[in-house]
C-alpha atoms as one frame of an Amber mdcrd trajectory, in Angstrom:
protein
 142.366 151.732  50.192 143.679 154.944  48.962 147.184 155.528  48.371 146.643
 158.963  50.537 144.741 156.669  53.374 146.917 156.801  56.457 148.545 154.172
  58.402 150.687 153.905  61.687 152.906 151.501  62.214 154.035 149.860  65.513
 157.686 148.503  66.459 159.636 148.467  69.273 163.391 148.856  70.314 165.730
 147.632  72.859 167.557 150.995  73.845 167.181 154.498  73.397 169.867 155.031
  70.772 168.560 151.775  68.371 165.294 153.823  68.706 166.798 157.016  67.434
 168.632 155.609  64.864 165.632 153.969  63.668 163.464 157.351  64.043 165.711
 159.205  62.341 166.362 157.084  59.307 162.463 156.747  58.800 162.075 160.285
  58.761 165.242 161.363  56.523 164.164 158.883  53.898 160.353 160.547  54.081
 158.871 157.162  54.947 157.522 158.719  58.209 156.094 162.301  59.019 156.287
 161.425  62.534 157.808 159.109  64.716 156.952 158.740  68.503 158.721 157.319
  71.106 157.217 155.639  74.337 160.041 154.382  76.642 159.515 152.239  79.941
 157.490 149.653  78.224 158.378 146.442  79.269 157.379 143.596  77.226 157.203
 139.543  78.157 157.320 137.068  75.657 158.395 133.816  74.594 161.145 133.254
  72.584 162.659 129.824  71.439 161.381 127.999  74.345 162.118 130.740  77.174
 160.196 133.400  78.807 161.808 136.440  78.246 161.105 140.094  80.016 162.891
 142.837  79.128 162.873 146.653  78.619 162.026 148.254  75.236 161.094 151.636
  73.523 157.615 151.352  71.521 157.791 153.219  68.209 154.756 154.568  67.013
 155.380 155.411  63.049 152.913 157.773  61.027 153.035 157.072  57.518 151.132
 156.908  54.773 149.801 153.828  52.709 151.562 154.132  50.104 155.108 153.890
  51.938 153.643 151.649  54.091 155.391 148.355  52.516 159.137 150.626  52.044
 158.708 151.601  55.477 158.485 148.065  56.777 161.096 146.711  54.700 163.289
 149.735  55.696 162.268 148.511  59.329 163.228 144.733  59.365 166.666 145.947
  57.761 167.496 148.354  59.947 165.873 146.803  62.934 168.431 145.142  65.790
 165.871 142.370  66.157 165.997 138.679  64.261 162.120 138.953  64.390 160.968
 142.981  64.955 157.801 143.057  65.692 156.356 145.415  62.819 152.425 146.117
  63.154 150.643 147.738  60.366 147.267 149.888  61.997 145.162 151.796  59.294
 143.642 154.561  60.232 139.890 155.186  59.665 139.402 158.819  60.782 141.403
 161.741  62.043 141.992 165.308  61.535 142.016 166.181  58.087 144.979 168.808
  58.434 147.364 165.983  60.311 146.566 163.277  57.809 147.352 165.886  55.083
 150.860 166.599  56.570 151.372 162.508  56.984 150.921 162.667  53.109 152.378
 165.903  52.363 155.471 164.506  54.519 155.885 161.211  53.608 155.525 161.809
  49.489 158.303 160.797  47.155 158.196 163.385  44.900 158.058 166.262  47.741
């Protein structure tokens, strides 16, 4: 895959300001363009041994290949999970102007 290929990534928060935080960082350090945040999601899941449901914010994170791996890392640290749940999606097709500014916005040496 290219290192200009495009790739979202998919984590969510507990709380509106964890979110933010998290947004924001991703951004300043150029290892987003974009970050989108879907609140009233409300996830169930098991964890150690118990069924848990509780309220979250989904991130959606537009990046681009190439940051891909520094944008995860720079998710589990500053994540307020043990275990954040950091998906990697690429994508196959889109508007050629957007996935230029996801590069554009996401190089190092911008």
């Amino acid at each position: 895959m290219s290192d200009t290929a495009i790739c979202l990534l998919l984590t969510t928060c507990p709380d509106a300001a964890s979110a933010q935080s998290l947004a924001d960082s991703l951004v300043t350090a150029r290892l987003a363009a974009c970050v989108s945040q879907l609140p009233g999601l409300v996830s169930t899941y098991r964890w150690q041994g118990q069924i848990q449901r509780e309220s979250e914010i989904q991130l959606v994170i537009k990046t681009s290949n190439a940051r891909r791996a520094e944008a995860m890392a720079h998710i589990q640290t500053h994540h307020p999970y043990d275990v954040p749940e950091i998906l990697a999606l690429q994508v196959s097709d889109g508007l050629p102007a957007y996935l230029a500014w996801v590069a554009q916005n996401t190089a190092e040496d911008d």
